[in-house]
N, C-alpha and C positions, 0 to 999 in steps of 0.2 A: 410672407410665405404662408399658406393655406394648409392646415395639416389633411391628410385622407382618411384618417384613420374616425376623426369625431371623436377621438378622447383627448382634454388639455394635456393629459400630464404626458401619455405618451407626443404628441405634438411637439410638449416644450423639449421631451428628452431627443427627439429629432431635432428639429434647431440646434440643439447644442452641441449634439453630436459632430453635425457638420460645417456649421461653423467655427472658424479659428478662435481661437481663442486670445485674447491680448497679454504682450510679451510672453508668449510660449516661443522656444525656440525648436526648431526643426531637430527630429530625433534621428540620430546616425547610426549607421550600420554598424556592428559590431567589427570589431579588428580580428581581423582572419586567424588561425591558431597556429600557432608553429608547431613544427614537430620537434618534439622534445630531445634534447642534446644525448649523444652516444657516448658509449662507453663507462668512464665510473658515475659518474652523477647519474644513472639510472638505477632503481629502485630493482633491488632481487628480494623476490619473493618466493617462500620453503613450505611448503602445505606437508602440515603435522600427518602421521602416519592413522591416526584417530579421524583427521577430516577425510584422508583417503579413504579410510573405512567406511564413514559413514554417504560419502561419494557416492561407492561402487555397491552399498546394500547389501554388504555384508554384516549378515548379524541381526537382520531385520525381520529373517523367519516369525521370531513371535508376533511381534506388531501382523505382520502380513496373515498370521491364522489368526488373528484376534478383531481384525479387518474383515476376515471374511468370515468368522464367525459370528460377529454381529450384522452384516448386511445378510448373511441368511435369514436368522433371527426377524430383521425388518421384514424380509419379504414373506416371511411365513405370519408374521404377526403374532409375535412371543413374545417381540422384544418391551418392555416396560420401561418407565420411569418412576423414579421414586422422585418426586420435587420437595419432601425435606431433606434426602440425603442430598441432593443437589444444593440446597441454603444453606446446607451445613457445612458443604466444600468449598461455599462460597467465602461462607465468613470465616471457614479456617483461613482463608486464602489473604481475606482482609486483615485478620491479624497478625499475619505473616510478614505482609509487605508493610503494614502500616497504618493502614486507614482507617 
């Protein structure tokens, strides 16, 4: 077989590609899934009154003015960076966790 491409290596990885391979056996279709058994062998699950909070956004007022207090900030061009108090959060952070 002639490859079209004029490079070996892609050439050989064509060959290989479509030719079989020796003793590979033919790969099968996965076993369809059942539907999971009724009744007690099913799994109930209770969402804490804390996750429903944090759901439904309640309570997120600050974040939400502090969000948009800094994308005003961007778009006026006020907004700064300090890059060693950012290394310095960083490496609190690594000595927090460990590293």
């Amino acid at each position: 077989m002639k490859g079209i491409s004029g490079n070996p290596v892609l050439d050989a990885y064509h060959r290989m590609a479509i030719s079989p391979v020796q003793g590979a056996s033919t790969v099968k279709a996965p076993a369809p899934v059942q539907n999971p058994p009724s009744g007690a062998d099913n799994a109930e699950v209770k969402i804490s009154a804390q996750a429903r909070e944090l759901a439904s956004g309640v309570g997120s007022a600050p974040e939400t003015a502090r969000v948009t207090e800094l994308k005003a900030k961007i778009a006026s061009g006020d907004f700064s960076i300090d890059p060693a108090r950012i290394a310095e959060r960083m490496l609190e952070h690594c000595e927090k966790v460990g590293l």
